[in-house]
N, C-alpha and C positions, 0 to 999 in steps of 0.2 A: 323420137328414139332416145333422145337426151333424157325426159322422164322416166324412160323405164329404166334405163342405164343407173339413173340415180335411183331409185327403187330396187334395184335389183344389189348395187352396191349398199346400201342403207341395211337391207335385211339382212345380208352377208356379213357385215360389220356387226350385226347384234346376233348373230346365230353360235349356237355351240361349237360348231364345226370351225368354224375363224378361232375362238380359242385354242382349241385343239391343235389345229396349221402353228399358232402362236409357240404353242409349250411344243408341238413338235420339231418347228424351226430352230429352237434354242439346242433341245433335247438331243437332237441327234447330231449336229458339228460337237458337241460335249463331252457326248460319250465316246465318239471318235477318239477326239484328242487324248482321253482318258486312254483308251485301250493301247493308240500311239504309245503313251507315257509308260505303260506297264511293261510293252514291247520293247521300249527304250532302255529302261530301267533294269529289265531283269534279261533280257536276252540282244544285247548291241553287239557282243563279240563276233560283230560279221554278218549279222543275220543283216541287220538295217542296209551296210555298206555307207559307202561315202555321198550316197546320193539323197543324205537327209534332209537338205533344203529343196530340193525338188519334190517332195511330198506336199509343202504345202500348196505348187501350183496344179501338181495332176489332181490333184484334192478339190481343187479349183474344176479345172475341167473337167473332170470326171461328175461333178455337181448337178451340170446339166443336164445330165443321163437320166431319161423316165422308168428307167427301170433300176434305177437305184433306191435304197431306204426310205428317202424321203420323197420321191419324185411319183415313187409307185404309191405310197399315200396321199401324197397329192392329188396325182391322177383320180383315184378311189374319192375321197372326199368332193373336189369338182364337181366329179360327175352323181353324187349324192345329188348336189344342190341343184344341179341343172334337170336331172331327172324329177328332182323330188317338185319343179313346177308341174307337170305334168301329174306325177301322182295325188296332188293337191290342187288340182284343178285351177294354177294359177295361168296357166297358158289361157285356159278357155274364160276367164275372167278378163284378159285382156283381150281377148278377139270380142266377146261380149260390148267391154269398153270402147270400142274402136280404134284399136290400134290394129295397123296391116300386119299379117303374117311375117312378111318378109323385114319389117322392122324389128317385131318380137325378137325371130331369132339372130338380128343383125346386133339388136343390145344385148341378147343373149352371149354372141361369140365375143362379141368386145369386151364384156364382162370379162371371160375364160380367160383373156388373153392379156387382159389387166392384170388380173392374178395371178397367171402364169409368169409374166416378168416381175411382177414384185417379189412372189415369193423364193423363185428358182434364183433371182440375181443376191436377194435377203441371206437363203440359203449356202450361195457359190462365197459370197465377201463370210459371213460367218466362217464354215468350215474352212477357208481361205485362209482366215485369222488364228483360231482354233490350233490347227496343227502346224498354223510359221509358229506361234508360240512354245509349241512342247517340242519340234522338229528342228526350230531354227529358220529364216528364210534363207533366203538366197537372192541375189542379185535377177532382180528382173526387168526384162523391156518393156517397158507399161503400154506400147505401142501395139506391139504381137499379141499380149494380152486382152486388149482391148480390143484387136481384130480378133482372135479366138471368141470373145463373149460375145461380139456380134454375131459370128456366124455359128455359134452355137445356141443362140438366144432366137435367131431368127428360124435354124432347124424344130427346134423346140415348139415355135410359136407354127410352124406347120404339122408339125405332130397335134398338139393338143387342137387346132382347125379340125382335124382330119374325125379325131376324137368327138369334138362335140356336135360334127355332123352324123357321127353314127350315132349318137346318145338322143339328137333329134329326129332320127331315121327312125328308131328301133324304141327309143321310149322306157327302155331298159339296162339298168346297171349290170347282168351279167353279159347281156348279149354286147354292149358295148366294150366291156373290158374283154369279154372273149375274144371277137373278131379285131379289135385294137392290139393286144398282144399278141394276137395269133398272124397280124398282119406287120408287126414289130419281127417277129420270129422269121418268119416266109422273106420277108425284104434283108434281113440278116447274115440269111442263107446265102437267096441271090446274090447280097455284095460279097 
């Protein structure tokens, strides 16, 4: 399982799509802060309020969110690459090879789930950073915090589970983002 792990991470790291995550990681805590700054800049009389340094922590939390900017092209691209074995007949190369099924998609999900905390946590500290700069911080408990990223890091890490079993299930990037959103929306409701 370890080799295909490393195979699967190898092509990842040389693929378009990792550049892409790259300039989009940067790209969008940037332009944030930007729009922050204009907001600051030309309309503060009241609009902002006094709760300026608390933007860069909801900024923080709110990062997590897969239906955010970045989270929802993430989700999209992921699911390119894990779909796109399938449609490149890499899965059946490896059953070919001998490797068991049940390994495939075990280096498969641990892949997703390696990306997922690098990127989303890459993500949460940028934008983090980004807008303490144009907003100002504020006094933080690094403790609360640090339980916040855990138990948003770990929700996360069973979304994007849930995710890559229907993208194994179905084989398919609209049907997985359909019933993944549609199943986001429905649980949304209920809470």
């Amino acid at each position: 399982m370890l080799n295909i792990l490393k195979a699967e991470l190898n092509k990842f790291l040389k693929s378009k799509i990792f550049i892409a995550l790259i300039i989009l990681l940067f790209a969008f805590p940037l332009l944030t802060a930007s729009m922050y700054q204009v907001v600051k800049n030309t309309l503060l009389g009241g609009i902002i309020g006094s709760n300026e340094g608390d933007l860069a922590r909801e900024t923080f939390l709110a990062s997590f969110s897969p239906m955010n900017n970045f989270g929802l092209l993430l989700l999209i691209l992921l699911l390119i690459v894990i779909v796109g074995d399938f449609t490149n007949n890499t899965i059946r190369n490896k059953v070919i090879a001998g490797y068991k099924r049940s390994k495939i998609y075990g280096a498969s999900a641990l892949f997703t789930l390696i990306a997922v905390v690098v990127f989303a946590t890459a993500y949460a500290l940028l934008s983090y950073g980004a807008i303490g700069l144009v907003m100002g911080f504020k006094k933080i408990d690094v403790g609360k915090m640090a339980l916040h990223y855990f138990l948003l890091i770990s929700s996360l890490l069973v979304v994007y589970s849930f995710i890559h079993l229907l993208a194994f299930l179905f084989k398919s990037i609209g049907a997985t983002i359909g019933l993944g959103i549609g199943t986001f929306f429905a649980l949304m409701i209920v809470v």
